[in-house]
N, C-alpha and C positions, 0 to 999 in steps of 0.2 A: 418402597418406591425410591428412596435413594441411592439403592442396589442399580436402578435401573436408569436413573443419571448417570452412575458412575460407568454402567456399560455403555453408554452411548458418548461416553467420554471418551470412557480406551477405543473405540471403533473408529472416532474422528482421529483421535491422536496417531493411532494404527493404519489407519486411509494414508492422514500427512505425510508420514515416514515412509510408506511404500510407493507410493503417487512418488512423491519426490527422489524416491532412490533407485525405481524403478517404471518409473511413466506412468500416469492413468490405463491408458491402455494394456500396458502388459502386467495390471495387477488385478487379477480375480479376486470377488467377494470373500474366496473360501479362505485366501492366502489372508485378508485385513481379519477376518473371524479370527482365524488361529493367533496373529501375532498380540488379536485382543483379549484372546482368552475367552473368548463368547461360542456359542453356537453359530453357525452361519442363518438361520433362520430368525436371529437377531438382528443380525445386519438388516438384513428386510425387513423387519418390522421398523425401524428408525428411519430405514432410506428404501426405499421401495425398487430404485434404482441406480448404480454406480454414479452415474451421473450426480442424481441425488445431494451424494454424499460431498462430488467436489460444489456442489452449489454452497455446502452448509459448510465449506472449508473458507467457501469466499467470505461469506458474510464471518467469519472469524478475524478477517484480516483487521486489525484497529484500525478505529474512527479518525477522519482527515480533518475532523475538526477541530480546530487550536482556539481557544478562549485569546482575544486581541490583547485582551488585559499582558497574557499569560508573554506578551512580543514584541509590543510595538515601545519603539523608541521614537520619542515625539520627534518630529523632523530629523531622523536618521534615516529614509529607505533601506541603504544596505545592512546598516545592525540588526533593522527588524525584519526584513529577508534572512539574516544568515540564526535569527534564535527562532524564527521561521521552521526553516530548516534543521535548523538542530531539534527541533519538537519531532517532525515528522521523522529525520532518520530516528530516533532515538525510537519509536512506537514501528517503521520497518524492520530494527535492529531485534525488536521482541519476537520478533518470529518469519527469521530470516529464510526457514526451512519451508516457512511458506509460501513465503514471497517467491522463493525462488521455481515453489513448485507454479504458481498463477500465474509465472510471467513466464515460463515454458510451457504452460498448457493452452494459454491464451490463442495459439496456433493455430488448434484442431477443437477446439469447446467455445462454441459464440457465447456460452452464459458466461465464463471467463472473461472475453475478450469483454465483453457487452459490460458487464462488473468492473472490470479495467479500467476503459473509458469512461465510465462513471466517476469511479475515485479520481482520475483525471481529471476532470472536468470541475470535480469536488476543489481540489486542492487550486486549481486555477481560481476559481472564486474566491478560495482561502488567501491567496497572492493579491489579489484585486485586493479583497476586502486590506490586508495589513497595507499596500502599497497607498491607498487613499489615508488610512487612519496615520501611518506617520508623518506621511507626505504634503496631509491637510490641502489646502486652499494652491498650494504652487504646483501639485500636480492633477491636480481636477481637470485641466485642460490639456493633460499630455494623452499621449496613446496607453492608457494604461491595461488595458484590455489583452493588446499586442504584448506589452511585459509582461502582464500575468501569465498567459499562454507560452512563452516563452521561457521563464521562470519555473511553470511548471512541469515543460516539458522536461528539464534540465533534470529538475526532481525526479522525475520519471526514469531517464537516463539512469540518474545515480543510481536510483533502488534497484533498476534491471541489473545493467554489469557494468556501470562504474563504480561500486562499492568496491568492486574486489583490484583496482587500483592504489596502486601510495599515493596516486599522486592529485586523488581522485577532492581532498581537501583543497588544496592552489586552485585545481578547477572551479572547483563551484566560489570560489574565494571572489575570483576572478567574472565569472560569471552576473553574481551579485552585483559586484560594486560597477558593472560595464552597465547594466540593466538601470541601477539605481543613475548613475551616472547621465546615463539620456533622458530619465525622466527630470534632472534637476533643469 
């Protein structure tokens, strides 16, 4: 049975690398078989359908979820936005090849897009949630909702195509402390 994790291993990792180097669309079951070293009647037993396979590419992408412990700098906002932030690129950095295939596919595949906005939506609560916990008692009464959404968007941004910037660190640098900045 192990035999048959490890096939279902090479098949996802084999989907990722053709998806992404070559589109979902223009990569047939037979061509992910072959570069997995399976049968193509493998493929289907695991994913019954192409589609399938990018559903179980999304749920691969790591977790938006950051332990507060793991962040917050007691009445700092922007420190604990920017190790925030460095949690989450550091877990997009782990698997850049896939990110970058979900935020191209996101176009033409609503489970994508619909997965997308989720982790968005995730990671905005994750902004809320650190912006209250550093922020304590003197930001309860700001629009923090609006900064988190904001903040997360930024995130968002970065992971699509501002990573592949130099200049893309000042940005978000700048970002932060503007966000933190209104909230004080």
């Amino acid at each position: 049975m192990a035999e048959d994790g490890s096939a279902r291993e090479r098949i996802l990792v084999a989907a990722e690398e053709l998806f992404a180097e070559l589109g979902f669309d223009a990569t047939p079951t037979s061509r992910i078989a072959e570069r997995a070293g399976v049968p193509k009647g493998l493929v289907h037993y695991y994913f019954r359908r192409k589609p399938d396979l990018l559903a179980a590419l999304v749920q691969r992408l790591p977790s938006g979820a950051v332990d507060l412990g793991q962040v917050v700098v007691d009445g700092d906002v922007a420190s604990s936005l920017a190790e925030l932030v460095a949690v989450l690129d550091a877990r997009s950095d782990a698997s850049p090849l896939l990110s970058h295939l979900l935020w191209r596919e996101a176009d033409t595949h609503p489970d994508v897009r619909d997965a997308l906005h989720e982790r968005h939506r995730a990671v905005a609560d994750q902004v809320r949630d650190v912006i209250l916990a550093a922020g304590g008692p003197a930001v309860a009464d700001k629009d923090v909702d609006s900064a988190a959404a904001l903040v997360a968007l930024a995130v968002s941004y970065r992971h699509s195509v501002a990573r592949h910037s130099p200049d893309d660190d000042r940005l978000m640098d700048r970002e932060l402390a503007f966000v933190a900045g209104a909230l004080a």
